[in-house]
Structure formats: structure tokens, C-alpha cells
N, C-alpha and C positions, 0 to 999 in steps of 0.2 A: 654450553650449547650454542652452535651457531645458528643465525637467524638469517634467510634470505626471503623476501617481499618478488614475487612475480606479479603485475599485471596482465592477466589472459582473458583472451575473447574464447566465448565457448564455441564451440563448432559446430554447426547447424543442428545433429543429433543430442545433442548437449553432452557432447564427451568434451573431455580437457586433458591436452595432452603437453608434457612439462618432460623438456629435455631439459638435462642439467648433467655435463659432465664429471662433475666431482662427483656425483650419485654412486655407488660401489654397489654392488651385486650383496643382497643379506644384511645393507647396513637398514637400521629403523630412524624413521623419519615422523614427523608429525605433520600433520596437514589442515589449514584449516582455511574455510571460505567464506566470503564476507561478500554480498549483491550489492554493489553499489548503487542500486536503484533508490527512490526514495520510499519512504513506507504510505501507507493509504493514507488519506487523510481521517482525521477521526468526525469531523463537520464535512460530511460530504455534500451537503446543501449550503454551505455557505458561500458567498458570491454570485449564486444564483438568483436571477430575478423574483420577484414577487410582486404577485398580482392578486388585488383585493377587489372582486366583484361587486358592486352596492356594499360598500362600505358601512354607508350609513341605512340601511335597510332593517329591518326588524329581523332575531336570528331564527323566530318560528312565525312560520303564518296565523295570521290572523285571526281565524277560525281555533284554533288550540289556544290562544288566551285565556285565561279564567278571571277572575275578578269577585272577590269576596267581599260584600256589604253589608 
């Protein structure tokens, strides 16, 4: 089996259209498409700033303390 590698830009509709002379009318071909894009990130928060409000603040107010003696 011969192996030929196209790079194409897809056409605004996102058709793709592959002229290739040697092509023959009825012969079977394979075809396969690979996005060169890069994939999502999987830490999509990462690099993103963080901001810690009263940091050192108590995490429930004061009133909802209990205290067992």
C-alpha cells in the first residue's frame, strides 16, 4: 500500500477538498484525520492567580464557636 501525507486547511464550511491526480475512478482509498490543535488542558486553573482574602481570619464567625468545659 502506498502512503501519501497531505497537509490541508479546511475551507471555511469545513469541507476538504484533495485533488490528487493518480486517484482513479472506483479505486478504494483510506483516509484518515488527525487536528493538529493542541488538546484541552486537564488543570485548567493552573497559572492562574490566587487570591487569599484574610488569610489569617477565623473560617466561621464567631458566634457558631462552641466550647465544651
Amino acid at each position: 500500500m502506498k502512503e501519501t501525507k497531505f497537509k490541508i486547511v479546511v475551507i471555511e464550511d469545513g469541507r476538504i477538498v484533495i485533488e490528487e491526480p493518480a486517484l482513479r475512478k472506483g479505486q478504494h482509498i483510506e483516509i484518515t484525520i488527525r487536528s493538529s490543535e493542541r488538546p484541552l488542558p486537564t488543570w485548567p486553573l493552573r497559572g492562574l492567580p490566587v487570591v487569599y482574602r484574610d488569610p489569617f481570619g477565623p473560617a466561621v464567625p464567631e458566634s457558631e464557636w462552641e466550647s465544651e468545659t
